[in-house]
C-alpha positions in Angstrom: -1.8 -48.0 96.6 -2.8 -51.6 96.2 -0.9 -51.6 93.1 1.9 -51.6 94.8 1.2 -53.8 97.3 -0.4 -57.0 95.5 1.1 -56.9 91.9 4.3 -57.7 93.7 3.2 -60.6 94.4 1.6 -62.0 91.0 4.6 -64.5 91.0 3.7 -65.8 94.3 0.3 -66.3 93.7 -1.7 -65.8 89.9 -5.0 -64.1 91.9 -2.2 -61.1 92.7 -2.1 -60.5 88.8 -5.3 -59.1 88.5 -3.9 -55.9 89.5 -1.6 -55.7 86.8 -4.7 -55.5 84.6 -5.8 -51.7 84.1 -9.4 -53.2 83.2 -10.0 -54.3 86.7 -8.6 -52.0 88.4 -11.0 -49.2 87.0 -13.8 -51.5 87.7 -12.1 -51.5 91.3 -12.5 -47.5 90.9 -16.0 -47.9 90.0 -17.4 -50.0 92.8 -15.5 -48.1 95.7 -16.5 -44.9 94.5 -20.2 -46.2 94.3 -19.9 -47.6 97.5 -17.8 -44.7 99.1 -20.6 -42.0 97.6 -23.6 -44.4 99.1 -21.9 -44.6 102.7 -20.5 -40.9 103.5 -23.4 -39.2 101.3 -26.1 -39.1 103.9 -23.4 -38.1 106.8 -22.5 -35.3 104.8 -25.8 -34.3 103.9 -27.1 -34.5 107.4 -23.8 -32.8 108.9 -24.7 -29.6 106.0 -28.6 -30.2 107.0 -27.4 -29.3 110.1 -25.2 -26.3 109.4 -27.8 -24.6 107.6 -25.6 -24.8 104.3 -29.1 -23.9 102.3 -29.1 -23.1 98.4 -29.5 -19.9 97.5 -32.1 -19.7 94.6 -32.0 -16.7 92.2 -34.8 -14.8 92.5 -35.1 -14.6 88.7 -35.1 -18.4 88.1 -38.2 -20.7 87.1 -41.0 -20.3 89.6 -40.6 -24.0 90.2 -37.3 -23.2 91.9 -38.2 -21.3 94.5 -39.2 -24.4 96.3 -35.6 -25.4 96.4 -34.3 -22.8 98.7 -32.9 -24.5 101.9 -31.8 -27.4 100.0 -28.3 -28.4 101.6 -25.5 -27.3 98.8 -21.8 -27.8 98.6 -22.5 -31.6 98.0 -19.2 -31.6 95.5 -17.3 -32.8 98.7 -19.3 -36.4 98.4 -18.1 -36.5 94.9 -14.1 -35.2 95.4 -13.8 -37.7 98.1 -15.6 -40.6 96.1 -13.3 -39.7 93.1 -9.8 -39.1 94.6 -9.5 -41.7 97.5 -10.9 -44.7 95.1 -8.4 -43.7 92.4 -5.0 -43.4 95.3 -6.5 -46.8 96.2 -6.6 -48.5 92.5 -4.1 -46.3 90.4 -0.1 -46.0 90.6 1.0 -43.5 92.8 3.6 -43.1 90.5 1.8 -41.9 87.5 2.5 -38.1 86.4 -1.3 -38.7 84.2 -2.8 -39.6 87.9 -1.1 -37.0 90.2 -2.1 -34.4 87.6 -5.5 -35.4 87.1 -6.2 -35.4 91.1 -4.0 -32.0 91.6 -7.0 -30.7 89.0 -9.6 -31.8 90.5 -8.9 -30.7 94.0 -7.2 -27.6 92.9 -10.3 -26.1 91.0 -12.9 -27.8 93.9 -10.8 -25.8 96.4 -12.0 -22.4 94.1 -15.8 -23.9 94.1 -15.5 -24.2 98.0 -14.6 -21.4 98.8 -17.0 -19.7 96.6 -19.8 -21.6 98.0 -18.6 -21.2 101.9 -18.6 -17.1 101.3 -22.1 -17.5 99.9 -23.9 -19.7 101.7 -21.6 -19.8 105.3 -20.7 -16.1 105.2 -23.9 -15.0 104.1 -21.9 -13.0 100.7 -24.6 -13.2 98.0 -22.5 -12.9 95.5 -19.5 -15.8 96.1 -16.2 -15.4 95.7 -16.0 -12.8 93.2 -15.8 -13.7 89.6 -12.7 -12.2 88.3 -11.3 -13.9 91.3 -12.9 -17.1 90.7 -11.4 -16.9 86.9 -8.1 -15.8 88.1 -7.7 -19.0 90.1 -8.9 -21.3 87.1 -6.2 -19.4 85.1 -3.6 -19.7 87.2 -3.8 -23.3 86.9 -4.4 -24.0 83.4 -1.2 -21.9 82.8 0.5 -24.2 85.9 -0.4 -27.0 84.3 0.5 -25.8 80.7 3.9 -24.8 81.4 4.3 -28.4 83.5 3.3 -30.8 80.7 6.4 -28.3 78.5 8.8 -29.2 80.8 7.6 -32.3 81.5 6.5 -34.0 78.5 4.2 -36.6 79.8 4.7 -38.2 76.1 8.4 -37.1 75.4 7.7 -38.9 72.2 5.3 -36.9 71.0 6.0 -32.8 70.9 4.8 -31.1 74.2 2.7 -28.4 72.4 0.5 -30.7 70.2 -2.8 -31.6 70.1 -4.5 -34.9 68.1 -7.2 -34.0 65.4 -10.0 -36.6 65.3 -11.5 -38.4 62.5 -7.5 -37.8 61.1 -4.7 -40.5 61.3 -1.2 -39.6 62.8 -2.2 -35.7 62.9 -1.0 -33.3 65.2 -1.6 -29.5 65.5 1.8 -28.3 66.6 1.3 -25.0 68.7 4.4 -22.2 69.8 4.7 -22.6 73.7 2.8 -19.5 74.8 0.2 -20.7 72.5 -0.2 -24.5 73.9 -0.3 -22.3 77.5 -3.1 -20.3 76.5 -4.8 -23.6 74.9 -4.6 -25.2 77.9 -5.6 -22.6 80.4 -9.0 -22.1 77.9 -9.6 -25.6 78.3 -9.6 -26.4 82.0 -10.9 -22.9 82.2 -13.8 -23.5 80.0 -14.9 -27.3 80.8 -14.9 -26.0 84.9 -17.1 -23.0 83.7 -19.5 -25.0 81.4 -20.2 -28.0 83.8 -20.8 -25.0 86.5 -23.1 -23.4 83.9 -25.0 -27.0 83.6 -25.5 -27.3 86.9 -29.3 -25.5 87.5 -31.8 -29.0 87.2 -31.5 -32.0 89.3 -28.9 -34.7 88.9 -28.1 -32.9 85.1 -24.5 -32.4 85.2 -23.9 -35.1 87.4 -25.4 -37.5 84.9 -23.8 -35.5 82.0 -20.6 -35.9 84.1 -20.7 -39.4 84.5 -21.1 -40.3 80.8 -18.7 -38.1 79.9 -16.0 -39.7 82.1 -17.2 -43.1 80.7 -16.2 -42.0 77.6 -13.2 -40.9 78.6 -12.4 -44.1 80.7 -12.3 -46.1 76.9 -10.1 -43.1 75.5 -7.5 -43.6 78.0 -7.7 -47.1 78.0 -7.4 -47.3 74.3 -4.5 -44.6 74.0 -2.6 -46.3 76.9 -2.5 -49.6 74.6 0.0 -50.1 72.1 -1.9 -52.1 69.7 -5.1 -50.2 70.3 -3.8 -47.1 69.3 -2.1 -48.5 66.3 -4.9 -50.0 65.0 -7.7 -47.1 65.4 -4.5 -44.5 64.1 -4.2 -42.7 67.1 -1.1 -41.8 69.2 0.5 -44.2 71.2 1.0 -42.9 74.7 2.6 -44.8 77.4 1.2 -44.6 80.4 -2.1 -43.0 80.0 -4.3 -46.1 80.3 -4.1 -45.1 84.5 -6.2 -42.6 83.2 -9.0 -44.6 83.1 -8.8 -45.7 87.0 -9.3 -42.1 87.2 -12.1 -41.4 85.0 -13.8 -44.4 86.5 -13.8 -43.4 89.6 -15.1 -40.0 88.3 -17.6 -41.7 86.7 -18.7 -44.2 89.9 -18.5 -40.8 92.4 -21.1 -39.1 89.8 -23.3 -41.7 89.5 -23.0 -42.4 93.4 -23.6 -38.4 94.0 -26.8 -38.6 91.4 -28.5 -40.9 94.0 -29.0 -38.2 95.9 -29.1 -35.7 93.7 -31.9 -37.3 91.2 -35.3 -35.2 91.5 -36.7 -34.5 93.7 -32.6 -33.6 94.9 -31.8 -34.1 98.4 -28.7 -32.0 98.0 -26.9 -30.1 95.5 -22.6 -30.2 94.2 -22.6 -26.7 94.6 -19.8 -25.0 92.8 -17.5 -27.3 94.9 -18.4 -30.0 92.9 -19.4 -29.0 89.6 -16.2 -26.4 89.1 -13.9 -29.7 90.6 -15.7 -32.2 87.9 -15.4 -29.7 85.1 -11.7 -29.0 85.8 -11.0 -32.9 86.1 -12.8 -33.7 82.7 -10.9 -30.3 81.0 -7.4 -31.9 82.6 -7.7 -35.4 81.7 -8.5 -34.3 77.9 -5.5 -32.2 77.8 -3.4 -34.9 79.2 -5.0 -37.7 76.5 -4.1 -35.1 73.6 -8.0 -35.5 73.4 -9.2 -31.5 73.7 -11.5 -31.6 70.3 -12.7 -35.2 71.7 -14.1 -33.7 74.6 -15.8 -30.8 72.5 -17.6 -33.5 71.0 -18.2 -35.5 74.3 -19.5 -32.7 76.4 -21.3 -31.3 73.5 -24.5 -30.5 76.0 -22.0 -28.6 78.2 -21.0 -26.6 75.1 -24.3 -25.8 74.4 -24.8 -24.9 77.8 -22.0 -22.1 77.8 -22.4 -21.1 74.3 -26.3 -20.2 75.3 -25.1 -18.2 78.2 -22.6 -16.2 75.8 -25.0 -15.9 73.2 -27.5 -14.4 75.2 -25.5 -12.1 76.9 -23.9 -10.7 74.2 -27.2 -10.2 72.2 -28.5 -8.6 75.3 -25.4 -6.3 75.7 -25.3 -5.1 72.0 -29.3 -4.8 71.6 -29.1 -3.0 75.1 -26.1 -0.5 74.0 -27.5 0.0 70.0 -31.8 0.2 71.2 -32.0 0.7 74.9 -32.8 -1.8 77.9 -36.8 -1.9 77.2 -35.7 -3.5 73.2 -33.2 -5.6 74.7 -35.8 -7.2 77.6 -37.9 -7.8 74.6 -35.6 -9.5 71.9 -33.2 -12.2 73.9 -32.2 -15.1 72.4 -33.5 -17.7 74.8 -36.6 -17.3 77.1 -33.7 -17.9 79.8 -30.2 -18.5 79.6 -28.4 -21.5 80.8 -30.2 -23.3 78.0 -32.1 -26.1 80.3 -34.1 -22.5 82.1 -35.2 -22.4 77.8 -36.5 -25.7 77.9 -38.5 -25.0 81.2 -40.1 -21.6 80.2 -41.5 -23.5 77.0 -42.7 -25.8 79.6 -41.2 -28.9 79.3 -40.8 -30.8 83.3 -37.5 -30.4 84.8 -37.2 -34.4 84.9 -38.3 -34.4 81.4 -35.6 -31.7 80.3 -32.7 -34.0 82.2 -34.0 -37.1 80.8 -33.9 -35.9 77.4 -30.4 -34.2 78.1 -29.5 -37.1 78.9 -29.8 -38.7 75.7 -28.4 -36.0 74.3 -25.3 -36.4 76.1 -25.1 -40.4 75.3 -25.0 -39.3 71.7 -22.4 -37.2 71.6 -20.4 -39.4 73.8 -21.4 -41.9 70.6 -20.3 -40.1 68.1 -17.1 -39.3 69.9 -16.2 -42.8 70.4 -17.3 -43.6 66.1 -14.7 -41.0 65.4 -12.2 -43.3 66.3 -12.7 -45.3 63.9 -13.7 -42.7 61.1 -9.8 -41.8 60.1 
């Protein structure tokens, strides 16, 4: 929006020319979505205080959990409304890489909201059911597979292609149904992982917020023509509005993990931690950048890949030895992997401190593999 109003008028007056410049404009995004989660946070929080909209703690968790119960949950609307006003503030309106990224994000916190209103308003223990809850992710990753087909946001570029990193110029060309399905596993699975990260304190908003900070200089440099030819990447116009969008992801994280840090005052709920992984899984699949955010979220990954580890393990030893064998022989003390980590002992802080720096390294090394090719 202010875009449109003030770069207008860069040849009236120079100041107006600043918002030609995609670097301050996501520092704009930054700074109103810090400022915009610090001012509504503690209405919200007070306003769900006051509704009784309590966490409901799993009665086989950590013991150390228990004490959490009552904590106000669906906290993801501080975070949605510090991501998606800033970014209709700083970005063009006119951007198909914007409009999709904030359809994502609201379309897959809508799922997580109503999921956390049945459990926690309506009392339903167990949410909105799953298969319903995956139906809904599905039916937008295949919306917005079948969308970016028929309208190319690179029409230079074929539709159904991904980039390959550490690899100049290479594209994996996929059939159409196939680039659907690829598409629908990826916002499918990024939503699911960050959800799956959420059970510490301030973990997957923290893991969130460096993840979109990452992204934010992916955009950036793949929106620049001279960037992208010199790290041997693909050029595509446009996409550097991306990174008003992954800022103000990024500022709305961090600005949600000042209330959420330990001891948490309130918790994203599926609202926000479905809406944040669907945003990420979107904006990779827009940026051509799917493997890039494998690398980037590789703690998420971990995350998800402990959960279907375990279960599976548990299912086969269960089905092949009985229940009693399986109990006996799991992978993991606990699945998500952070419960692990807290059964050995370790502190929760101490477990999201040293996630932490997991996730800053393989946001590192995702960034170096721009310029391994």
């Amino acid at each position: 929006m202010l875009y449109h109003l003030f770069a207008p008028l860069a040849k009236q007056h120079i100041l107006f020319n600043l918002f030609n410049y995609i670097t301050f404009r996501a520092a704009g995004a930054v700074l109103t979505a810090l400022l915009l989660a610090f001012l509504a946070g503690p209405a919200i929080i007070r306003r769900l205080r006051a509704r009784n909209v309590g966490q409901v703690i799993r009665a086989e968790g950590p013991a150390s959990h228990h004490a959490k119960r009552g904590t106000p949950t669906m906290g993801g609307v501080i975070i949605i409304l510090a991501a998606v006003v800033p970014t209709l503030l700083w970005a063009r309106l006119d951007s198909g890489y914007v409009l999709v990224a904030v359809a994502a994000m609201l379309w897959t916190g809508a799922i997580g909201f109503l999921d956390d209103y049945l459990k926690v308003v309506r009392g339903k223990s167990q949410g909105l059911v799953a298969r319903w809850k995956l139906i809904g992710q599905i039916v937008f990753g295949a919306a917005l597979g079948v969308t970016l087909l028929v309208w190319p946001l690179a029409p230079q570029l074929p539709a159904a292609s991904t980039q390959l990193p550490l690899f100049k110029y290479i594209l994996i060309v996929m059939p159409a149904p196939l680039y659907v399905l690829f598409v629908t596993l990826v916002v499918t699975g990024s939503s699911n992982a960050v959800n799956l990260t959420d059970g510490l304190d301030g973990l997957a908003t923290g893991l969130t917020a460096i993840a979109a900070g990452a992204f934010v200089i992916f955009a950036y440099l793949f929106g620049r023509f001279d960037a992208a030819r010199y790290l041997g990447v693909y050029y595509l116009p446009g996409a550097g509005e991306l990174a008003i969008f992954g800022g103000a992801l990024a500022g709305a994280a961090l600005g949600f993990l000042w209330f959420n840090a330990h001891p948490a005052q309130v918790f994203m709920g599926d609202t926000g931690a479905l809406a944040l992984g669907g945003a990420l899984g979107s904006v990779a699949i827009m940026l051509k950048a799917e493997f890039l955010l494998l690398i980037t979220g590789g703690v998420f990954v971990a995350e998800a890949v402990s959960v279907l580890v375990q279960t599976s393990v548990y299912r086969w030893n269960k089905r092949r030895h009985g229940k009693e064998f399986a109990d006996a022989h799991r992978v993991f003390r606990m699945a998500p992997l952070h419960h692990h980590f807290e059964k050995l002992g370790w502190a929760e802080p101490q477990v999201v401190m040293r996630f932490y720096i997991l996730g800053v390294l393989c946001a590192a090394i995702a960034l170096a593999t721009l310029k391994v090719r």
